[in-house]
C-alpha atoms as one frame of an Amber mdcrd trajectory, in Angstrom:
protein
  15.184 -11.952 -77.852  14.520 -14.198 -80.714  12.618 -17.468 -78.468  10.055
 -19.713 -80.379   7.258 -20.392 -78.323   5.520 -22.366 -80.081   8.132 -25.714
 -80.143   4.843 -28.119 -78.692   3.454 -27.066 -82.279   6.450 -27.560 -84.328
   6.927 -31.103 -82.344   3.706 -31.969 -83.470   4.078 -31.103 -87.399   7.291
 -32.656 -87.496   6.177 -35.974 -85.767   3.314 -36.096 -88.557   5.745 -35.254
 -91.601   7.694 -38.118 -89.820   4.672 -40.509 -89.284   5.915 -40.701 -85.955
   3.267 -41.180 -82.972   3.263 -40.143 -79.242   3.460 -44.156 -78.996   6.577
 -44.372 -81.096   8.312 -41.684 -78.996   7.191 -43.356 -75.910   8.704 -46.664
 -76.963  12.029 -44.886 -77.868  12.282 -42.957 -74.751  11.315 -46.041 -72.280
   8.161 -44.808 -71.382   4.329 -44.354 -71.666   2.585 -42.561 -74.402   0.858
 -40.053 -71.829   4.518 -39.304 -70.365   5.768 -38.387 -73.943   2.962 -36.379
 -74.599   3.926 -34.727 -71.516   7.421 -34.145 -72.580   6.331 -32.860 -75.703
   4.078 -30.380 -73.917   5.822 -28.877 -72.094   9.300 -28.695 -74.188  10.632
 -24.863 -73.805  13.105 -22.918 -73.151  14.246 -22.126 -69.812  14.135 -18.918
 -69.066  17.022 -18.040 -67.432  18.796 -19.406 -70.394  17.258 -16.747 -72.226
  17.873 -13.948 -69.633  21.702 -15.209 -69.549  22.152 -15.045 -73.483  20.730
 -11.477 -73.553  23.018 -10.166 -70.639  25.847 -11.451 -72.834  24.641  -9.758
 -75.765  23.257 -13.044 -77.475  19.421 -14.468 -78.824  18.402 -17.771 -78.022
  16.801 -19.678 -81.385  15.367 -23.099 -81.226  15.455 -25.120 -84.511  15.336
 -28.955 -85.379  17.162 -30.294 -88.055  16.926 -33.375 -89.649  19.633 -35.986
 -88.880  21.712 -37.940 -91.427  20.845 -41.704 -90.138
């Protein structure tokens, strides 16, 4: 199972390689600052995802990539 538990973290460097703030998110997502803390918190993947992918013979990565805007 390839699963990176540690997306909070990576969140949190990208948002400051981005200047981005937990206020800027919460703007963008119609929302409070506390709530997009929240989000970004608790942001994982759901287990059962995971357990499905391996009975099918497949890993579950998580990676961000950079949009073209």
């Amino acid at each position: 199972m390839v699963l990176n538990k540690n997306i909070p973290l990576e969140l949190e460097m990208l948002m400051k390689e981005e200047h981005v703030t937990l206020e800027d998110i919460g703007n963008k997502l119609g929302t409070s600052k506390q709530c997009a803390w929240n989000f970004r918190k608790n942001a994982k993947v759901n287990n059962n995802l995971v357990r499905v992918a391996e009975a099918i013979g497949y890993d579950v990565e998580v990676r961000f990539v950079k949009r073209d805007n």
